[in-house]
C-alpha positions as CSV (number, residue, x, y, z in Angstrom):
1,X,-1.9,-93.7,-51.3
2,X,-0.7,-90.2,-50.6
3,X,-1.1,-87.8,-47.3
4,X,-3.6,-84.9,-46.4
5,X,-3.1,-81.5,-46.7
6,X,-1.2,-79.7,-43.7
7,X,-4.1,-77.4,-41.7
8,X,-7.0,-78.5,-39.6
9,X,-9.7,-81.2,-41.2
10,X,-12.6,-79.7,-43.2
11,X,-15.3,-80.9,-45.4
12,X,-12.8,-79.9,-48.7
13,X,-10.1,-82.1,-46.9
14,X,-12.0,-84.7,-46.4
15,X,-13.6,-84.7,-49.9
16,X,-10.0,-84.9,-50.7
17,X,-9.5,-88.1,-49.0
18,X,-12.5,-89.8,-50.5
19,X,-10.8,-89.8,-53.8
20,X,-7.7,-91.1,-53.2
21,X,-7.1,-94.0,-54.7
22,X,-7.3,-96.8,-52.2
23,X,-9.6,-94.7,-50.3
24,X,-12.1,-94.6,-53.0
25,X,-11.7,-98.2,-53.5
26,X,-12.6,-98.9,-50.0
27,X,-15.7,-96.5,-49.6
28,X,-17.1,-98.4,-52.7
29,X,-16.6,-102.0,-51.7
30,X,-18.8,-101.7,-48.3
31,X,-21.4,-100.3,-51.2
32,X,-20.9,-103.2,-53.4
33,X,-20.9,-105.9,-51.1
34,X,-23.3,-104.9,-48.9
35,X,-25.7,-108.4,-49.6
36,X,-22.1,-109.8,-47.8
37,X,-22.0,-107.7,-44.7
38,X,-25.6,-108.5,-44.1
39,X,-24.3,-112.4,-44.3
40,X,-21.5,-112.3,-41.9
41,X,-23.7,-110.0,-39.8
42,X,-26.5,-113.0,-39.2
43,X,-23.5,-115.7,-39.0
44,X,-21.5,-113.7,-36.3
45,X,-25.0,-113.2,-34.3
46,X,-26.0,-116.5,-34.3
47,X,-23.1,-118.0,-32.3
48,X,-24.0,-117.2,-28.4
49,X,-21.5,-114.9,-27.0
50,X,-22.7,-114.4,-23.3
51,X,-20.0,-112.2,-21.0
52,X,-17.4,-114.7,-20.2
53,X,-18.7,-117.3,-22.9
54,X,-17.4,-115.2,-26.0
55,X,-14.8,-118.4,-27.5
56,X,-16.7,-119.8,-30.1
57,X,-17.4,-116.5,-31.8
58,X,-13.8,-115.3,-30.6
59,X,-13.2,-118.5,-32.9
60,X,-15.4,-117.9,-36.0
61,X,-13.8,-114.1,-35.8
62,X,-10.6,-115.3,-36.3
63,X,-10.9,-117.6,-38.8
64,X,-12.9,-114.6,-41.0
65,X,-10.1,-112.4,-40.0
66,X,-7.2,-114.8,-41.3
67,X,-9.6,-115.5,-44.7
68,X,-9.0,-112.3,-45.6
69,X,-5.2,-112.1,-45.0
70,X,-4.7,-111.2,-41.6
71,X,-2.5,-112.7,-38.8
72,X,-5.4,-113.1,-35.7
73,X,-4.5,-114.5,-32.8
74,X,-6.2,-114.9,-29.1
75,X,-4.6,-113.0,-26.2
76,X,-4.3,-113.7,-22.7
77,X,-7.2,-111.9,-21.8
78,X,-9.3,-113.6,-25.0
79,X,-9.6,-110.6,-27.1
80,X,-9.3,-111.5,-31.0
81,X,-5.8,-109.4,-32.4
82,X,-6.0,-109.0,-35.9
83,X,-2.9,-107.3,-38.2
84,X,-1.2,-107.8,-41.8
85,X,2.0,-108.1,-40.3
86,X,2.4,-109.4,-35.9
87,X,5.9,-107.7,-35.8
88,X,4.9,-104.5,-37.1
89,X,6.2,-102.1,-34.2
90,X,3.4,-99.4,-34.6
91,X,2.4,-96.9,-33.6
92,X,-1.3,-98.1,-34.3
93,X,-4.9,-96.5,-34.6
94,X,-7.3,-99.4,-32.7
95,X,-10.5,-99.9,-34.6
96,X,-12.2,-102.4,-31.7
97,X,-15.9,-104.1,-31.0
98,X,-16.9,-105.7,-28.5
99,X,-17.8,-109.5,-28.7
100,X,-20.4,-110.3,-25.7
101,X,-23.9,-109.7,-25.4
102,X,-26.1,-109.3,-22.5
103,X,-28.4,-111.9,-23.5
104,X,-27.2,-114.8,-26.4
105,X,-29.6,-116.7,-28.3
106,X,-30.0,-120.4,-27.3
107,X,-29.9,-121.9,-30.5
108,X,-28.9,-119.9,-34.0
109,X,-32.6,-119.8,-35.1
110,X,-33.1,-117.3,-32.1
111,X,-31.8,-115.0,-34.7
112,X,-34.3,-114.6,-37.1
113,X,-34.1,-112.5,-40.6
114,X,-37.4,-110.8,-42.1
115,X,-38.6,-110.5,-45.6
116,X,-37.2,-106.7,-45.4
117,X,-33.8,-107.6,-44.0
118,X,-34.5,-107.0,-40.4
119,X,-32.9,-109.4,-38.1
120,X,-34.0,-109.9,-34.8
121,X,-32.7,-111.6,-31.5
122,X,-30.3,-110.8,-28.5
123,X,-27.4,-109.0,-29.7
124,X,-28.1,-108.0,-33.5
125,X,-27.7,-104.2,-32.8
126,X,-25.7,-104.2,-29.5
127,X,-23.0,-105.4,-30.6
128,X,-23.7,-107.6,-34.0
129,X,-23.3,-104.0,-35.8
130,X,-20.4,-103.4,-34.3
131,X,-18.4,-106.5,-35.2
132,X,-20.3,-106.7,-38.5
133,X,-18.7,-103.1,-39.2
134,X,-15.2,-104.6,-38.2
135,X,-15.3,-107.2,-40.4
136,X,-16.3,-105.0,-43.2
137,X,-13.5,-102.5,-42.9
138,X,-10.8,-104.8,-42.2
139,X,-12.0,-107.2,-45.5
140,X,-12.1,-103.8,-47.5
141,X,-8.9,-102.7,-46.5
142,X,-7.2,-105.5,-47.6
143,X,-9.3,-106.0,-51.0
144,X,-8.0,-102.2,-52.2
145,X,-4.3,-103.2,-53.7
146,X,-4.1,-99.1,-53.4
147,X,-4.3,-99.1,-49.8
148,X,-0.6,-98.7,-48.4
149,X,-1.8,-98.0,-44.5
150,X,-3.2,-101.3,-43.2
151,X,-0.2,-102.2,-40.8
152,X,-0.5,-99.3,-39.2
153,X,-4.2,-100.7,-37.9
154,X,-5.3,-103.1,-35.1
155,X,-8.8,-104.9,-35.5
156,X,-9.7,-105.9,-31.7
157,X,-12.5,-108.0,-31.3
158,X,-12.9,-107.7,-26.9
159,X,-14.3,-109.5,-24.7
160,X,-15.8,-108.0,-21.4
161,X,-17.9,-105.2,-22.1
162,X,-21.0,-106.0,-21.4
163,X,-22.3,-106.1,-17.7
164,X,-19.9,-107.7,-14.9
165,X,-17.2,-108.3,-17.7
166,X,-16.4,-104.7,-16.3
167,X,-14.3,-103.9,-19.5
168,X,-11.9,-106.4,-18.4
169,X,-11.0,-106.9,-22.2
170,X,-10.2,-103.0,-23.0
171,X,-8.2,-102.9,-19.8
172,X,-6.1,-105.6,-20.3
173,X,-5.2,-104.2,-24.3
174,X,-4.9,-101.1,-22.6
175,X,-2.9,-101.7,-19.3
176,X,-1.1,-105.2,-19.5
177,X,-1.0,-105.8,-23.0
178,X,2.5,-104.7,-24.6
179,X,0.3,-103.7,-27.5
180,X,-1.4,-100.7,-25.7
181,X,1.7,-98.5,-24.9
182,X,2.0,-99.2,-28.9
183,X,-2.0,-97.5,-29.7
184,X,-1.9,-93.5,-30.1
185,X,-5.7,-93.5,-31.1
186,X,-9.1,-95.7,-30.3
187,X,-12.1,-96.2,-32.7
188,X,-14.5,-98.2,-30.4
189,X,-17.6,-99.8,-32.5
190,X,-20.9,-100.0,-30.5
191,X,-24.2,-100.3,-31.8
192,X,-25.8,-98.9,-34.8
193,X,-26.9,-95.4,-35.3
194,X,-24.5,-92.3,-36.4
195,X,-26.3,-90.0,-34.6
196,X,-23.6,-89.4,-31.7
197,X,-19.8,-88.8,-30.8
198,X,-19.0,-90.5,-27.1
199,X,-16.1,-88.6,-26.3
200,X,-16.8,-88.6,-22.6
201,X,-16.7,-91.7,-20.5
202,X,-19.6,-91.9,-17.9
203,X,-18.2,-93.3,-14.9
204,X,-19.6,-96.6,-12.9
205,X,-19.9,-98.4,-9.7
206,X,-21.3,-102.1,-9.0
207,X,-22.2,-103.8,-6.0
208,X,-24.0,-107.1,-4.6
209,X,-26.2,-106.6,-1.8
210,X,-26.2,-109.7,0.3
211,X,-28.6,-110.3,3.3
212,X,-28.1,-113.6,5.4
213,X,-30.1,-115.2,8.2
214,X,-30.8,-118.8,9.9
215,X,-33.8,-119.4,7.5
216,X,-36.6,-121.6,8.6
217,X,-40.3,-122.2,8.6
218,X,-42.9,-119.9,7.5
219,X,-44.6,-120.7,10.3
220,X,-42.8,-122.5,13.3
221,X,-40.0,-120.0,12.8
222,X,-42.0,-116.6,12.0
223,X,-40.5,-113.7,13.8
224,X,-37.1,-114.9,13.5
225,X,-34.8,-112.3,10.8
226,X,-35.7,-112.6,7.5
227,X,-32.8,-111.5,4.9
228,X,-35.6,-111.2,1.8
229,X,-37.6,-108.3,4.3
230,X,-34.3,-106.8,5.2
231,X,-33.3,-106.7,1.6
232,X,-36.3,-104.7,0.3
233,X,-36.2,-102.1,3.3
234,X,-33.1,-101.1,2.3
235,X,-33.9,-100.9,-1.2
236,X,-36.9,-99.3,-0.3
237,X,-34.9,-96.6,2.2
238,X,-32.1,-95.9,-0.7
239,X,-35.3,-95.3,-3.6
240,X,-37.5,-93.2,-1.1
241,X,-34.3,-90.9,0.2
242,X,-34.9,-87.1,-1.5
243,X,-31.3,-86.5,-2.8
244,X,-31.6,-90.0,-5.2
245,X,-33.6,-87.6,-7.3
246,X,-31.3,-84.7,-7.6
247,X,-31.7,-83.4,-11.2
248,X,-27.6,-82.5,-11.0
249,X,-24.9,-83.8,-11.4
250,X,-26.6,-86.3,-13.7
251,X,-26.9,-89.6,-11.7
252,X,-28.9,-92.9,-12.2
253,X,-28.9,-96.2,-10.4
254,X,-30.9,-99.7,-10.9
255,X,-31.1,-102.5,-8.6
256,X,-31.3,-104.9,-11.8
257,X,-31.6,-108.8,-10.0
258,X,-32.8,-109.8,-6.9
259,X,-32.5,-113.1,-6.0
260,X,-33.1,-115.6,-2.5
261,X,-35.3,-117.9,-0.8
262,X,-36.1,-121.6,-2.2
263,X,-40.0,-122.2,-1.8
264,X,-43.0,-120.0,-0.5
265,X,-43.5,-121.3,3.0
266,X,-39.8,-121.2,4.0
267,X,-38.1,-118.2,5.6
268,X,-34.7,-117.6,3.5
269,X,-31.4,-118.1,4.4
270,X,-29.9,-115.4,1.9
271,X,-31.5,-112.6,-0.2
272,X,-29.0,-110.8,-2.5
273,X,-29.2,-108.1,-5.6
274,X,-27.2,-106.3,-7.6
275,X,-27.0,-102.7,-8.0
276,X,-25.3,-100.3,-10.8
277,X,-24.7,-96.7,-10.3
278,X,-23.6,-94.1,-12.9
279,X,-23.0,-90.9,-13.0
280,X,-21.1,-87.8,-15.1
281,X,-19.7,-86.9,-11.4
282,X,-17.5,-88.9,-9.1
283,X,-18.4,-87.7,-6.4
284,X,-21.7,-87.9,-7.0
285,X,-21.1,-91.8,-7.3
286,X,-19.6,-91.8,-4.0
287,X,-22.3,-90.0,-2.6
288,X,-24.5,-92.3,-3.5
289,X,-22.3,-95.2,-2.5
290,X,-22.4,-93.7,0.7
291,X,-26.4,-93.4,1.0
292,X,-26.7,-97.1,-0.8
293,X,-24.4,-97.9,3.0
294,X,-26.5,-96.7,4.9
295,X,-29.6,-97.8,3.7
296,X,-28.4,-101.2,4.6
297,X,-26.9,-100.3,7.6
298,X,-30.2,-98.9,8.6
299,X,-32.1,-102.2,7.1
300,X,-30.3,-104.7,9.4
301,X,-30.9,-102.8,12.4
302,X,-34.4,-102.4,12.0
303,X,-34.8,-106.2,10.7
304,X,-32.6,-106.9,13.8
305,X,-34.6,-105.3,16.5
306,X,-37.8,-106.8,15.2
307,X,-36.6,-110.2,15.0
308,X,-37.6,-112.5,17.7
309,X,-34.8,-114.7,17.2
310,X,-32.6,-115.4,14.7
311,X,-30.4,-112.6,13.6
312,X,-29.8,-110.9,9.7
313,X,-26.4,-110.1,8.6
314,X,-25.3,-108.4,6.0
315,X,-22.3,-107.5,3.2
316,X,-21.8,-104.8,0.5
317,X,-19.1,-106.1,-2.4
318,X,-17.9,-104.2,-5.0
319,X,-18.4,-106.4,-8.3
320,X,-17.1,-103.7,-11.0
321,X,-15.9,-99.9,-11.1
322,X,-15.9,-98.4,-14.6
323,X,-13.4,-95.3,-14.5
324,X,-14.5,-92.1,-16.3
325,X,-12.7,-89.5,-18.4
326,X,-12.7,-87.3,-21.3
327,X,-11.3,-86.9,-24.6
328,X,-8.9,-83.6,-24.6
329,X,-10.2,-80.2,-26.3
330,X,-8.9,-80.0,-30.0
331,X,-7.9,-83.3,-30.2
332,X,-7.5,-84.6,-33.9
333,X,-9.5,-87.8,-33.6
334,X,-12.5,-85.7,-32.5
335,X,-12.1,-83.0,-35.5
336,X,-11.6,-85.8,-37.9
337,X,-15.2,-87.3,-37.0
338,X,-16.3,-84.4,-36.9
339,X,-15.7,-83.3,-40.5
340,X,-15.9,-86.3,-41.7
341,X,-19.7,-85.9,-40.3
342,X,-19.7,-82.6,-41.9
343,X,-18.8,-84.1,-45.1
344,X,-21.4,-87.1,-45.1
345,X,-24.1,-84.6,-43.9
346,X,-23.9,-86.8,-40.6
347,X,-25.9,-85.0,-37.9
348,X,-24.3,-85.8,-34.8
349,X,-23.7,-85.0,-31.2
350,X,-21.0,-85.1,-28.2
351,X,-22.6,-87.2,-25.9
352,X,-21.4,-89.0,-22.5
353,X,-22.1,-93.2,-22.1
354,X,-20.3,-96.0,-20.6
355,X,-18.8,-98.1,-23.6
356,X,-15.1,-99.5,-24.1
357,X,-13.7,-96.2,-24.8
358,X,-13.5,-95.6,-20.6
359,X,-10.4,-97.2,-20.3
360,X,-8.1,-95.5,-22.8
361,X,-10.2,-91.8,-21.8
362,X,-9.5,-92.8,-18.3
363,X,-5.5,-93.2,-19.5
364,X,-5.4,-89.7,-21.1
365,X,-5.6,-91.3,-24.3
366,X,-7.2,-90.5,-27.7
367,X,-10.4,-92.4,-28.1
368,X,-14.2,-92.0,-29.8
369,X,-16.9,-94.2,-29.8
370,X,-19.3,-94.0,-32.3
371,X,-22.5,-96.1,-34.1
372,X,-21.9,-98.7,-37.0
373,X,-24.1,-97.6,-39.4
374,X,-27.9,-98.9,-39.9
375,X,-31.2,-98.9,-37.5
376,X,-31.5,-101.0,-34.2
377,X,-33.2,-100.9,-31.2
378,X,-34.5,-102.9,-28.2
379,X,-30.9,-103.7,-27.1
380,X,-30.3,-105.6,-23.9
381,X,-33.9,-107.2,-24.5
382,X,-34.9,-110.4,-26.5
383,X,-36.5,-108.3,-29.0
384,X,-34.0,-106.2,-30.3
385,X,-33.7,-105.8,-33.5
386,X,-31.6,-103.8,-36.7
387,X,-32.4,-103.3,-40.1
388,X,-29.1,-102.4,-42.8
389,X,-30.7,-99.1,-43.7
390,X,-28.0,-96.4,-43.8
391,X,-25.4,-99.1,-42.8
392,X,-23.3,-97.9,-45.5
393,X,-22.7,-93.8,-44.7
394,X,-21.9,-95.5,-41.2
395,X,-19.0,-97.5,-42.8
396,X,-18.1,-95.1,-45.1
397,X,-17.9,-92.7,-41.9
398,X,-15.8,-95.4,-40.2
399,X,-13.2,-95.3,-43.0
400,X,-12.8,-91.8,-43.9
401,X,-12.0,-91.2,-40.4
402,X,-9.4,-94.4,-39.8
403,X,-7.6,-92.7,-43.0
404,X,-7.6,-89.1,-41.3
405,X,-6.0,-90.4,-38.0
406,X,-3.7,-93.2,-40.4
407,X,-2.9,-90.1,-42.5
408,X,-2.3,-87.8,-40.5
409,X,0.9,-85.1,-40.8
C-alpha cells in the first residue's frame, strides 16, 4: 500500500495518504455504502445492551464481524476481539466502542427510524454511532484487496463503560488481557460529533450512601430514627457547603438515585443513593470525598440525637473509581488527528471527559477518543436521537488516521 513520508503529519501528508491505493478505496466505500451503515446502525441498536446485559449484541457483533472475514471471539471479560489473523503477534493500533447503554430499549420497536433518517431511542448516538463506525471500518478494510495493514488492527467491541460497569471491559483488555501489553496506540469510538479530541481522561469517584434504622409505623413509631430524613440532611449539608461551588479546579458531583421505604405511612428501614464525583483534579476528588464524609457523619448524629428511640446507622461504599491521565505532549496519535482534521477542514478541540480512553491514559499509553461522525443528542435519556448527516467525514476521519498510526515510520 506504501508508507508516509519521513517528517511530522501535515495536511500535504495526509492528502498523500488519501490516495493511496487501498486508502482511497476505503474512504470511498463508507461513501458508497452509506444506505448499509445506516442498516446495521438500527439492527445493532435494537438489541438491548444494558451494563452487564451486553451478550446478545456481543453475539450479533460477532457474527457481523466473522461475515466479513474476521476471526471474533468473546473474552473473559465479554468484550468482542475481532482480527484477520488470532496469532498475529502485533504490535496493534486498537480501534474500540463500547457496547452498553445507560438505558436499552424494551422491545426493538423502541428504536424508531423517521422519514428523514433520524433514528430515535436509548442508545442510537451514545454508543450506536460508535459501534456503527466499527463496523463500517473494519467491513471496509477488508473489502479494499489494496489494503496490506489490516493485521496490524484490533476491532474491540467492550463491555463496561457505561455507569457502574466502571470500565471494567477497557481494564481488563488493558491490564489482564495478554492482548494489551501487545497495543501501542487506542482509537476509542464514542458518540457522534467531530467536534472534539479527548486526550485527557477526567478522573472519577462513586459511592452508595446507605442509611439504616428499625423502621416502623408512621404513627405508633414517630420519633424513632428515620434513615429516609437522615439521608436527605446529609445530602442537603454536602449541596448547601460553600467550597461545592468552587469555580476551580473543575469539579461536579450528582446524587443520581435515591431509593428506600415501602409505603407512605411506614417509617423505613433503609434509604440509600448513589453519588458520582468528577473532577480534572484528584485532589479535588478527595476533597470532596472528604466533605461528602462528613456530611454523613454529621447527618447521623443529628438524626441520632433527635430520635426518640430507635437509632440510624450508616455506610459509605465505594462502587467505582475511574483513574485519570493524559495523553503525552507531541505524541503522534494526537498530531495525526490533528492534521487529519486539518485536512478534512474538521474544526476540533482538546477537551477532557470520562470515556474508555482512561484506562490506557492512566497506563502512560497512547490513546484519543473522538466522535463517529453524524448528529446526535439527548444521550442517556429515552429521547435521544442521531441523524447520518456528516457521518461520512467522521469515518473518513477515522480511517485516515488508523492508516497514519498503521503507517507510521
Amino acid at each position: 500500500m506504501g508508507t508516509l513520508k519521513a517528517g511530522p503529519p501535515d495536511v500535504a501528508s495526509i492528502a498523500e495518504l488519501a490516495q493511496m491505493p487501498g486508502v482511497r478505496e476505503c474512504l470511498q466505500w463508507v461513501v458508497r455504502e452509506r444506505l448499509w451503515i445506516n442498516e446495521q446502525h438500527l439492527q445493532v441498536c435494537r438489541i438491548a445492551a444494558p451494563t452487564f446485559l451486553e451478550g446478545k449484541r456481543a453475539d450479533w457483533m460477532i457474527n457481523q464481524l466473522r461475515a466479513y472475514g474476521y476471526d471474533a471471539r468473546i473474552d473473559r471479560a465479554g468484550n468482542v476481539i475481532a482480527q484477520v489473523d488470532a496469532n498475529a503477534r502485533g504490535p496493534f493500533i486498537a480501534l474500540t466502542a463500547h457496547l452498553d447503554t445507560v438505558l436499552a430499549p424494551r422491545t426493538a420497536d423502541d428504536i424508531k427510524i423517521k422519514a428523514d433518517g433520524t433514528l430515535l431511542g436509548p442508545g442510537v448516538s451514545d454508543n450506536g454511532a460508535g459501534l456503527a463506525a466499527l463496523l463500517a471500518i473494519a467491513r471496509a478494510m477488508k473489502a479494499s484487496p489494496r489494503v496490506d495493514t489490516p493485521n496490524s488492527v484490533l476491532f474491540v467491541a467492550n463491555v463496561g463503560e457505561e455507569g457502574e460497569g466502571n470500565l471494567s471491559g477497557m481494564r481488563y483488555l488493558c491490564r489482564q488481557s495478554s492482548l494489551g501489553s501487545k497495543i501501542r496506540g487506542f482509537i476509542v469510538l464514542d458518540g457522534p460529533t467531530t467536534d472534539h479530541i479527548t486526550c485527557q481522561a477526567l478522573a472519577s469517584r462513586r459511592f452508595e450512601i446507605t442509611f439504616s434504622g428499625p423502621g416502623g409505623h408512621s404513627w405508633s413509631d414517630f420519633g424513632i430514627g428515620n434513615p429516609v430524613h437522615a439521608l436527605s440532611r446529609a445530602i442537603a449539608f454536602f449541596t448547601d457547603d460553600p467550597s461545592t461551588r468552587l469555580a476551580t479546579p473543575r469539579a461536579s458531583y450528582n446524587f443520581g438515585t435515591i431509593e428506600g421505604g415501602s409505603s407512605i405511612n411506614s417509617i423505613p428501614t433503609e434509604a440509600r443513593s448513589k453519588v458520582d464525583i468528577r473532577s480534572e483534579s484528584a485532589a479535588r476528588i478527595d476533597e470532596l470525598v472528604e466533605l461528602l464524609t462528613a456530611s454523613i457523619d454529621n447527618s447521623l448524629q443529628l438524626e441520632n440525637e433527635r430520635s426518640t428511640g430507635g437509632r440510624v446507622s450508616a455506610r459509605l461504599k465505594e462502587v467505582g473509581s475511574r483513574p485519570g491521565g493524559k495523553l503525552a505532549e507531541g505524541a503522534p496519535i494526537l498530531r495525526y488527528v490533528r492534521a487529519v482534521d486539518a485536512h478534512l477542514g474538521i474544526r476540533s478541540h482538546l477537551d477532557c471527559a470520562s470515556t474508555d480512553a482512561n484506562i490506557p491514559l492512566s497506563m502512560g499509553q497512547a490513546a484519543i477518543s473522538i466522535g463517529a461522525g453524524g448528529q446526535g443528542g439527548g444521550a442517556h435519556t429515552p429521547n435521544e436521537w442521531f441523524h447520518p448527516d456528516g457521518r461520512e467525514v467522521g469515518l473518513r476521519r477515522i480511517l485516515l488516521a488508523l492508516f497514519s498510526l498503521l503507517l507510521e515510520q
